[in-house]
Phi, psi and omega in degrees: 000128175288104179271128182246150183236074200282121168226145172255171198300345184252005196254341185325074177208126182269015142292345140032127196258341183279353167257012180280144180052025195279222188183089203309336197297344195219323171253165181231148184273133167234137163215158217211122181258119193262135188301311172324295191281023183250317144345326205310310171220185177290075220281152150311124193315310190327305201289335172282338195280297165335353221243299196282339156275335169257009148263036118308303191286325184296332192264310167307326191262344167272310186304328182314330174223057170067014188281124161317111171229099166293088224260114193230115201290177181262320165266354174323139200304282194310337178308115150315344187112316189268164154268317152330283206305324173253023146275328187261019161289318222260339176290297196287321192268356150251020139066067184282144161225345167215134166235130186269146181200143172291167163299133174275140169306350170204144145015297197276330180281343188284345181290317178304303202295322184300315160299358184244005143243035135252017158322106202287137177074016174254156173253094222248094181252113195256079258202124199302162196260116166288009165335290210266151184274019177199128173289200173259013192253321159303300157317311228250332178304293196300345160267001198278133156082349201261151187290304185232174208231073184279133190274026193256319172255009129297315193274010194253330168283351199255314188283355166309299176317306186276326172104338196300132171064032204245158145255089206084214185264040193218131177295165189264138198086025215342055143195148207303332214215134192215044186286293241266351186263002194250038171212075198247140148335047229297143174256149192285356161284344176304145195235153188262143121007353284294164194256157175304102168226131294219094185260207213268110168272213198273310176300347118342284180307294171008278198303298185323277204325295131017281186304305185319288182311314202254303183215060173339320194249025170287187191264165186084160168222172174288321198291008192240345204305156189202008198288148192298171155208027165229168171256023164277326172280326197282281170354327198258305184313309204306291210273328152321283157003302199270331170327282211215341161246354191271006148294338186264335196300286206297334169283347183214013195274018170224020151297135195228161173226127155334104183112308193269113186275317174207056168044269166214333174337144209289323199037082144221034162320320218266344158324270180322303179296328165260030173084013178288332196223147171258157191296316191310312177269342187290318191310324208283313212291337206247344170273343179296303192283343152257002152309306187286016188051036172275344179216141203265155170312332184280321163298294196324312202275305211305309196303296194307331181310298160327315177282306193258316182279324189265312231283338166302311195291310193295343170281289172330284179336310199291297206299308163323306166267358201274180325281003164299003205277288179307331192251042156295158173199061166299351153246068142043055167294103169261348188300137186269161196290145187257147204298009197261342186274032165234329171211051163038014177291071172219156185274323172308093208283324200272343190275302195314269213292336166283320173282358179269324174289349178286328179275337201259317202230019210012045145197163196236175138280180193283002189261317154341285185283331198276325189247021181213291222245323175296294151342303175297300194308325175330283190296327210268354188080029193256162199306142178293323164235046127291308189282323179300318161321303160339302167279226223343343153288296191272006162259166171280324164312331192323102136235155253262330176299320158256013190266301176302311157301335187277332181278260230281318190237311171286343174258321165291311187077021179278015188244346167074024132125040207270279179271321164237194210260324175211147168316148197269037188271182194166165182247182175276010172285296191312315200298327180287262201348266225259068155184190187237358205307310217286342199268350158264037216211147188294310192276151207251136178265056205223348188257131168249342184219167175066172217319182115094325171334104177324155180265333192293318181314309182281271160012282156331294171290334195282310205264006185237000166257313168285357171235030175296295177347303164261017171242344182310320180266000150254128190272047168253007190253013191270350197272303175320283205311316187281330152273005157276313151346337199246341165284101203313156181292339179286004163282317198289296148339300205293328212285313199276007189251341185258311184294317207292306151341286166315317179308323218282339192236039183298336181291332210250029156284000000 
């Protein structure tokens, strides 16, 4: 039987589960670059360049050990365009009888691949992604019967499942979560790192060139790119990392800096989502090095938590609500996204530099996107999936399966308490604690109302008088509710009378 062996651009692995068993003498590999999905939205260049040079190396790294791979370029004359249109080109010119594939990562693609089996005389095997250390058949046992789906007791089951950081049936260090040890300051003697970065081989530069041409009038820019595109550099980023920032990571990992692109954090998310690096060796890797006493518990646990609990919980999760899921909206947020999260022209000194190190590098880190560009979108009321485009645009990590539950439900809270317990909201008191932004910045976070007043500050109170009806009866809102309660009504006025103002003239803030 003639086997065709379909990899997407985000599958780059060569354990793959749709590549198990292949057979170089008789299948064949396709893989294909389409205009739609370079399209799907306006993606950042960096993320077409990253995207489109490491399945170029992955097909090259396959021919390499005689595997048949049909390669189909994004200018190529004949490219339909589509992913469709050239899975099904690629069926009729090798007279296909099966076509195999890992589960696509999203919604929308898994609908297609789900149409071509009905295709007559093709055999369509659709074959779970083994990537991840919890299927989505695991997710759903494990969630079956529970009231609330909390990643906190995923994530206690997960490390029970690995075995990671556990003594017995009991965690190391006896206690699960050390989160409250992962939020110290930067001080000004610390010294950062500089981060693992790349230069171009020739199948890189290709690709600049290419991106330069067809899309120059994406959001971003090229000149800074550094991203691995193989998985021998995303290895090499891995074991930097485990180096020189994952000692630090647990103590600063909810720190922003003035300047600073990416702190002590790993960045090496846009690896994983494309299959350069596995969740599994990264986990080994990082436990290896505190076995060996190199990384204190507290980075270990901060880290390993991200990787086998939420980036797990968060996939489960996607697969679980879609697709009526997106189109939540609990605080009926309509405001359109303001022209400044595109070209970082704002007096709010903590949004100019997340969006700018955003533009400069498609990526921020997660205290960045959840508490500064999230956060704002929050308060300010803006429509939920504008901003979810926005984030599925400017990062390199970005795909709709881990893009979406963290924008709609962890930074907006538009699924209305689905995935978390309470909105991610904050004043411009959290953003001066943890960054230096605010010592730069026209408005003082130190002012809640009149001239020179953070606007995140007004705002905060601003977003808690109006929805009070659906955050009042949670009681995880009661500490807030109870100092607003304290608050005379001409204060309570004045607060709704300075956002409303600020709303109406937000582009030019």
């Amino acid at each position: 039987m003639k086997t065709l062996r379909l990899i997407m651009g985000d599958q780059l692995s060569r354990n793959i589960s749709a590549l198990h068993g292949i057979d170089p003498d008789h299948d064949l590999v396709l893989m294909t670059e389409v205009w739609d999905e370079a399209t799907s939205v306006r993606h950042h260049q960096q993320k077409l360049v990253l995207v489109l040079s490491a399945m170029r190396h992955f097909a090259e790294s396959l021919r390499n050990e005689s595997i048949r791979v049909d390669y189909i370029y994004l200018d190529e004359k004949n490219n339909t365009g589509s992913f469709s249109g050239e899975l099904k080109r690629a069926i009729k010119r090798h007279q296909v009888e099966k076509v195999i594939i890992t589960e696509p990562g999203e919604w929308r693609v898994r609908e297609i691949i789900e149409g071509f089996k009905t295709t007559p005389g093709l055999q369509v095997e659709i074959r779970d992604d083994n990537r991840f250390l919890c299927s989505q058949a695991e997710f759903t046992r494990w969630s079956a019967g529970r009231k609330t789906l909390r990643m906190e007791y995923f994530y206690r089951w997960m490390r029970r499942r690995t075995g990671f950081l556990m003594n017995g049936s009991e965690p190391e260090g006896g206690s699960w979560n050390y989160d409250s040890s992962n939020r110290r300051a930067l001080t000004k003697k610390l010294v950062i790192p500089p981060r693992k970065r790349f230069k171009l081989d020739a199948i890189t530069v290709e690709v600049v060139n290419l991106v330069e041409k067809m899309f120059s009038h994406h959001f971003g820019d090229l000149e800074s790119f550094g991203w691995a595109v193989t998985r021998a550099e995303a290895l090499e980023a891995l074991q930097d990392f485990i180096e020189h920032g994952l000692p630090w990571f647990g103590d600063y990992q909810d720190a922003m800096k003035s300047g600073e692109e990416f702190i002590f954090h790993a960045a090496i998310s846009p690896y994983l989502n494309l299959g350069l690096l596995i969740p599994g060796e990264v986990c080994s890797a990082v436990m290896q090095a505190y076995n060996q006493g190199s990384v204190p518990l507290n980075s270990a646990e901060g880290f390993l938590r991200q990787i086998i609990g939420w980036r797990e919980y968060i996939r489960g999760f996607y697969w679980m609500y879609m697709p009526a899921y997106k189109k939540t909206n609990y605080f009926a947020a309509t405001r359109s996204l303001p022209s400044f999260y595109w070209s970082g022209d704002t007096e709010l000194n903590c949004l100019r530099e997340t969006i700018e190190v955003t533009s400069r590098n498609a990526y921020a880190h997660h205290i960045q996107r959840l508490m500064i560009t999230g956060n704002f979108a929050l308060l300010a009321g803006i429509e939920p999936s504008q901003v979810e485009e926005w984030y599925l645009i400017v990062y390199a990590d970005a795909y709709d399966w881990v893009e979406l539950p963290n924008t709609h439900s962890m930074a907006l809270y538009a699924d209305g308490g689905l995935l978390s317990s309470k909105p991610y909201a904050a004043s411009g008191a959290y953003i001066n604690r943890m960054s230096d932004y605010c010592s730069e910045c026209v408005y003082n976070p130190r002012l809640k109302l009149g001239a020179g007043a953070c606007p995140f500050n007004y705002l905060y109170w601003y977003f808690l008088i109006i929805n009070e009806d659906r955050l009042r009866p949670n009681p995880r809102m009661g500490l807030p509710y109870r100092n607003l309660d304290r608050m005379s009504d001409e204060q309570k006025y004045m607060i709704k009378q300075q956002a409303e103002v600020f709303l109406a003239q937000i582009d030019s803030c």
